[in-house]
N, C-alpha and C positions, 0 to 999 in steps of 0.2 A: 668909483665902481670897482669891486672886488668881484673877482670869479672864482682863479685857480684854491680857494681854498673853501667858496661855496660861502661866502660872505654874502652881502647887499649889494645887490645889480638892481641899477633906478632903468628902468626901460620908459620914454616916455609914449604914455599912447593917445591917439587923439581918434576919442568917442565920438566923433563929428564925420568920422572918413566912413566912405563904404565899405571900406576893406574890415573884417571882421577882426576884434585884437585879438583873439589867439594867432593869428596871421602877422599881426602885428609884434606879436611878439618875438613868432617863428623869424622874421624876417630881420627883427635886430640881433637876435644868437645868429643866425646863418651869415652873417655880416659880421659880428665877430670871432666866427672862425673862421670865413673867408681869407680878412684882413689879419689874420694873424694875432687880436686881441686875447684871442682864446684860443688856448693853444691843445696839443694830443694828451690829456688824460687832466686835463683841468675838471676842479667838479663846480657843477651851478649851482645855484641856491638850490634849496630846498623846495618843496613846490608850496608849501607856506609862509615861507620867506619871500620869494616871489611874488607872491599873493599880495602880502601886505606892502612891498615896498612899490609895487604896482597898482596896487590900490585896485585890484582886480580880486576875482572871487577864484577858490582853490579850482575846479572846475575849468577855468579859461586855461591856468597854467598848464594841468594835465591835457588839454586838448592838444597846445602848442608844443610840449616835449614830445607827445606822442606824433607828432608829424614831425618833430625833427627827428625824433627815433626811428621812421618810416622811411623820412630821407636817409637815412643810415649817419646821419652827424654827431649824433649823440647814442648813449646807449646805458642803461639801468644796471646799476649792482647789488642784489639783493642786500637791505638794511644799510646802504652806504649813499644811496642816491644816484645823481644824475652825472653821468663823464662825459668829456667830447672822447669821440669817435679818432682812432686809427684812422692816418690816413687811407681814401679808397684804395681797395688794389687795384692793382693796374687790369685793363680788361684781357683776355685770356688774348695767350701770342699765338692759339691756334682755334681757328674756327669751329665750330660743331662740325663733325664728319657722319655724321651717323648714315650709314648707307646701307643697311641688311641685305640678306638675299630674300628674295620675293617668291618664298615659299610656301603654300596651304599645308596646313598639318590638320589631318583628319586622323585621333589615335585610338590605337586602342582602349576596350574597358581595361581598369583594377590597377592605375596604377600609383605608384605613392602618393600617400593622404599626406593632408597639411597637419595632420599631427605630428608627422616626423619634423616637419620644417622648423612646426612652434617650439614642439621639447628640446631642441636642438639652441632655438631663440635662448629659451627661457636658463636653461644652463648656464649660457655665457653671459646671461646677466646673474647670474648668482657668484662672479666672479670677478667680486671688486678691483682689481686692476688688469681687466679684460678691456683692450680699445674694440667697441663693436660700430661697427661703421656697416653694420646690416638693421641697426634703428632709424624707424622712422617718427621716433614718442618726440614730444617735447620736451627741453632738458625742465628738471624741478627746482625751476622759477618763480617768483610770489608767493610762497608757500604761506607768509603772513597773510597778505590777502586773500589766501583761501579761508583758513583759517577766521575774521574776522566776516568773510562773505557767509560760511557756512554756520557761523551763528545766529548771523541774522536768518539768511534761509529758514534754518530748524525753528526758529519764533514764529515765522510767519505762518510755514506748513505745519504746524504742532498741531492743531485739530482735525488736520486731514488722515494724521498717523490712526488713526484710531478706526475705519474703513474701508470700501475701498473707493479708487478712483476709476475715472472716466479711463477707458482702456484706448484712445484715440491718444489718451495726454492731459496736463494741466491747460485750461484755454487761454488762461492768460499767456504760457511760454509759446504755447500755437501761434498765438497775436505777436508774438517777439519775433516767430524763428518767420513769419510772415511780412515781417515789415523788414527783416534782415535779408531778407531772397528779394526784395523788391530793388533793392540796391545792385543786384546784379541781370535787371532788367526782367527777373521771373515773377511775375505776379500772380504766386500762391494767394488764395485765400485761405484764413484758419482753418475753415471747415474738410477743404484738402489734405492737411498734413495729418500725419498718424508717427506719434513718440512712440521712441522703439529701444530695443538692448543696445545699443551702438548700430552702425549702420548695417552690420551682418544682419541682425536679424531683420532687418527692413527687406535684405537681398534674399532672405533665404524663404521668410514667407512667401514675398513675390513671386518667386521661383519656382517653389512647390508645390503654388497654387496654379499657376500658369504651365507648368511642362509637366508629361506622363512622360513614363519610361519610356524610351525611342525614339522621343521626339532631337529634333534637331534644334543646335544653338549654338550661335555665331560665337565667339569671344575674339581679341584682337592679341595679338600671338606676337613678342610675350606680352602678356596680361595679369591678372591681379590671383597669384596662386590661392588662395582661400576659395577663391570662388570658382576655380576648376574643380575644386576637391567637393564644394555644395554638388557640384553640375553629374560628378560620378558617383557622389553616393543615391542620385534619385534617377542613374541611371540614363541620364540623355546621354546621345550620342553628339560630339562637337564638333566643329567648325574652325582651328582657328586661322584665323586672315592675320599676314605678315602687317608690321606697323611699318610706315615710311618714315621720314624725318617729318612730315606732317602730319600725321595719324595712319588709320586703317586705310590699308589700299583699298579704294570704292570701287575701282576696277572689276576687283577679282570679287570683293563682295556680292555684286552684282550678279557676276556670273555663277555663286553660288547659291545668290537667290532664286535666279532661275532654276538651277539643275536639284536641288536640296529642300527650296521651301522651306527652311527653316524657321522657327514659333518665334523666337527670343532673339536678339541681338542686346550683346552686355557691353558698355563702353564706357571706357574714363575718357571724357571728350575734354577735361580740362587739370592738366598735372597728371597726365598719365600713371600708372602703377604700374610697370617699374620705370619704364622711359622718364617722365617728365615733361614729356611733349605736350602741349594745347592745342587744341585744333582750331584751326580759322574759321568763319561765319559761314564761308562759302564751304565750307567742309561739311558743317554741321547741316546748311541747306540741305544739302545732297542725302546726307545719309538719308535725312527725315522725309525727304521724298521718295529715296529708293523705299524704306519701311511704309509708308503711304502703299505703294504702287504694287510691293508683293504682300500687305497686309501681316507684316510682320510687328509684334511687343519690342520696344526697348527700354532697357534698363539705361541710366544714366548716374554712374556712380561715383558724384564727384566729391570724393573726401579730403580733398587736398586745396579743393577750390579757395577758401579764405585767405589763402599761405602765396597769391599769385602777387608777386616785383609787380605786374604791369596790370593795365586795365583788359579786361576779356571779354572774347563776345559773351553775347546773355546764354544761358546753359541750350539745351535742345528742345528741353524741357518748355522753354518758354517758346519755341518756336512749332510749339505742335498744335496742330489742330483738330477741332473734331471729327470724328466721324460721323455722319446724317443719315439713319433708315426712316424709312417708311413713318414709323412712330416713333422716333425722334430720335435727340442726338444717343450717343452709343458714349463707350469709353476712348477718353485720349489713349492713342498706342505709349506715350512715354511716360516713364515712372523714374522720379527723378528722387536718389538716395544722397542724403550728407551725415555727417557727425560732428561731434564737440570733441572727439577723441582725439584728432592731429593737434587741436588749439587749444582745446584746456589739458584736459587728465583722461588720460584712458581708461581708468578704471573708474571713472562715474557711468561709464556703459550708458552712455545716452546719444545717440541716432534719430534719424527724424526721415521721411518721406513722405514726397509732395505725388497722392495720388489721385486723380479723378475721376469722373460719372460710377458707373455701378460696383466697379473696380475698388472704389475704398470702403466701401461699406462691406465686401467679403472678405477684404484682407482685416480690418476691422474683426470680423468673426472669428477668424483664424486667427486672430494675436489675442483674442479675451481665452482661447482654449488654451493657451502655449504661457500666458502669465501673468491673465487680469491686468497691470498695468506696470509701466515702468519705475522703478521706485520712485517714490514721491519726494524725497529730502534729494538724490540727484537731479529731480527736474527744478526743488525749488532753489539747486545751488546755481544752478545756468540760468535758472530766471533771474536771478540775484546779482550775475554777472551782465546778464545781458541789459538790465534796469539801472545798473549804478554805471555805467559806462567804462565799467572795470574789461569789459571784454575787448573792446574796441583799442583799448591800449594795449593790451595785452596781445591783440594780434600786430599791432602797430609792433611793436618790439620784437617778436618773435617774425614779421616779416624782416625789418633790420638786423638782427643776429642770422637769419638765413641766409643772407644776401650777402651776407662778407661770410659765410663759412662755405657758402657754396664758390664764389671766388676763390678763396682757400683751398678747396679744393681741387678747382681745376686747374689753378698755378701748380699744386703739388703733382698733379697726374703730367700734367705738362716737365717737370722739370722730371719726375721718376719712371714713370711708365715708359713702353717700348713707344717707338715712331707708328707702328705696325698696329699699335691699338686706337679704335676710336671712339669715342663720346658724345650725348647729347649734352647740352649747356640749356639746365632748364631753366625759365622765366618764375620760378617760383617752388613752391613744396619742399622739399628735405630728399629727394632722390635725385641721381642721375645714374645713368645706364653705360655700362663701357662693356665695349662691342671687341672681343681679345681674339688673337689670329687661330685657325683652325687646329694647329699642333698643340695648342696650350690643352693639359689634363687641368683643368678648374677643381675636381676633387682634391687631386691633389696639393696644388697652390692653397686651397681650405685648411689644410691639416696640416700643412707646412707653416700657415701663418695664425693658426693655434695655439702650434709651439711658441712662438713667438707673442704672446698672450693680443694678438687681435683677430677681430671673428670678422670674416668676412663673406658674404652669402652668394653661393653659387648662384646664378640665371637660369639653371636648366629647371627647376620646378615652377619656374613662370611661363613656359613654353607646354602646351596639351599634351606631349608627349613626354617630356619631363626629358628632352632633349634640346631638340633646337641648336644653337650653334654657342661656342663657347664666350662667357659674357658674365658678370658680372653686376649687381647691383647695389650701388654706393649712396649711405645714407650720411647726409653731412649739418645734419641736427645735433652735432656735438661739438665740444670744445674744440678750438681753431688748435689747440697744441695736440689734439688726440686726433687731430685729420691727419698735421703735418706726417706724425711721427707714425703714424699707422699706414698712410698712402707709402712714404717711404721705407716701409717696411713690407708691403706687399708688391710695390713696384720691383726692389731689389728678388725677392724671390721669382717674380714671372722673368725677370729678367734670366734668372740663373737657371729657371727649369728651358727657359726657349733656346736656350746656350749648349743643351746638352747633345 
């Protein structure tokens, strides 16, 4: 048996056990890197070479890498194959502290739009040796398999180009994005979901069609800055409730359901934006009953959802039930937004929401006025990924690369940041949140570590007031050598402004 140079590895399998062989396979690599057979940066076969000396079909062996990839054992190197994995790091030597203060911010209209936030984004990526540790994209990965996907795609949909389509979506990728939510206990039907520009415009229809100017709307503080900047350009006036180390305080929400009656409640119930927090079952109960009890809309906007280390509860989405008049059921309160944009490519702009009763057939009307239908060659590239099982690895790996660079990360804020800062340590996504002591100028610290070519993105345009307390949000979807040397370069500076 040959590994370290990705020769012939005989694995024997025995088609007679319950245990399924890509399991079978998974369990004799984990065993030989265990036992020290296979050691750090050794490469496997091929997944063809596999195939054949296993006498399995190409299909089983990608099942099997991709859950060692998922275990973080292994890990892809564009055009080079399969590695074992660095060893794990070691788990963080200081717990999550995240403790906020547990303050309401109700702000003022006009204040900075997320256009400043983006041009600002978009700059420092136009600056090839810029560390930006304020992305949350996926690094560009598989590019051959796009490539090779997207041909085939354009074959399939080539007669579709030529009209238009169904402004809900293709039904086939409806039946995909249908059978892919059932896995996380939400059981969409096709006829529910409506494809969309990326998940913004799912939010921003909903929102548009659902709130008049004045009306009031919850958000969770801090929150997901795009979608403060939708909520003032249409004029609502906001809401927002401080986040706990386990979500929205229901507390205070409560108490300003009573006194505000607010239309809308907006919430990332799972991989927060910018925190990273999940919220627990009983969290998610609670809300959907407070929204029950004062007849409140929620949005549920989980774009980070497929990118979760652990298993989660089922979204809110799947815990909502209907509403019963006189002449029948009415609409679900929750409206539940995802995208392809954290997991495949951002710029295929394709989003999806799961809406129900009379509710989607107006948003429906509202998305045929704003752009007849989502481009068809992008829906048929995510059909193409979600049918060839190319998608399912590809988050497999991309949860494994998250999971040692978010470790990465919080070794390095461990070792460089002050004592006096703290952190959430999220179970999944590309963010975590650092919570920095009240003297810290965070503009400053921005422009400081500019100079020093890494962009790091203030906290205060997550917060309704575009204040809030000073903080931080760290994106750790990049190269484990552009964490180290970027966290260390922005810990040294906080260190040297708190010094003064």
């Amino acid at each position: 048996m040959h590994a370290a140079g990705g020769g012939p590895m005989k694995i024997a399998v025995d088609r007679q056990a319950t245990e399924p062989v890509y399991l079978q396979i998974r369990d004799r690599i984990s065993y030989l890197i265990q036992s020290g057979g296979l050691k750090v940066g050794d490469r496997l076969p091929s997944i063809r070479a596999m195939a054949q000396t296993t006498n399995v079909n190409k299909l089983t062996v990608i099942e099997a890498y991709s859950v060692l990839e998922a275990d973080g054992l292994i890990y892809a190197r564009q055009g080079a194959g399969y590695f074992i994995s660095q060893a794990t790091v070691a788990p963080p030597a200081r717990p999550a502290s995240f403790a906020p203060e547990q303050t309401v911010i109700i702000p003022d209209q006009g204040l900075t739009s997320f256009s400043e936030v983006s041009d600002a984004f978009l700059q420092s990526q136009a600056q090839p040796d810029m560390i930006n540790l304020n992305s949350g994209f996926p690094q560009a990965v598989g590019v051959e398999d796009l490539q090779r996907i997207s041909r085939r795609a354009i074959k399939n949909v080539a007669e579709h180009l030529f009209h238009h389509n169904p402004p809900e979506g293709d039904p086939v990728l409806r039946e995909q994005i249908a059978q892919l939510l059932s896995q996380l206990g939400l059981g969409a039907a096709p006829q529910d979901l409506i494809i969309t520009n990326g998940s913004m415009q799912a939010l921003s229809l909903v929102t548009q069609h659902l709130i008049q100017p004045g009306d009031w709307v919850v958000v969770e503080s801090p929150g997901f800055h795009a979608y403060l900047s939708l909520l003032r350009q249409i004029d609502a006036r906001i809401i927002g409730i401080p986040m706990t180390a386990t979500g929205m305080n229901l507390d205070l929400l409560e108490q300003f359901l009573q006194s505000h009656r607010p239309k809308l409640i907006y919430t990332n119930s799972t991989l927060h934006n910018p925190t990273g927090i999940t919220t627990s079952l009983a969290h998610r109960r609670r809300l959907v009953a407070l929204a029950e009890q004062y007849d409140c809309w929620v949005i549920e906007d989980n774009a980070y959802e497929w990118l979760s280390f652990d298993t989660t509860p089922p979204p809110i989405k799947a815990l909502d039930l209907p509403r019963w008049s006189q002449t029948g059921p009415e609409n679900h309160r929750v409206i539940y937004t995802g995208t392809f944009s954290k997991t495949l490519m951002p710029a295929l702009r394709l989003g999806y929401a799961v809406i129900t009763g009379d509710l989607h057939r107006q948003i429906v009307e509202r998305k045929l006025l704003h752009d007849f239908h989502v481009s068809i060659v992008s829906q048929g590239i995510v059909r193409e990924y979600l049918a060839t099982g190319h998608y399912r690895r590809r988050i497999n790996h991309l949860k494994a690369l998250n999971q040692q660079n978010r470790s990465v990360m919080v070794r390095a804020l461990e070792d460089h940041f002050p004592e006096e800062a703290s952190w959430t340590i999220p179970a999944g996504g590309v963010f975590l949140w650092v919570q920095l002591p009240r003297q810290v100028n965070v503009a400053q610290l921005h422009r400081a570590a500019v100079q020093e070519k890494v962009f790091v993105g203030s906290g205060q345009p997550f917060f309704p007031d575009q204040q809030g307390y000073p903080a931080l949000r760290l994106g750790f979807a990049q190269p484990m050598e552009d964490i180290e040397r970027g966290i260390a370069v922005v810990g040294r500076l906080l260190k040297a402004q708190m010094a003064l």
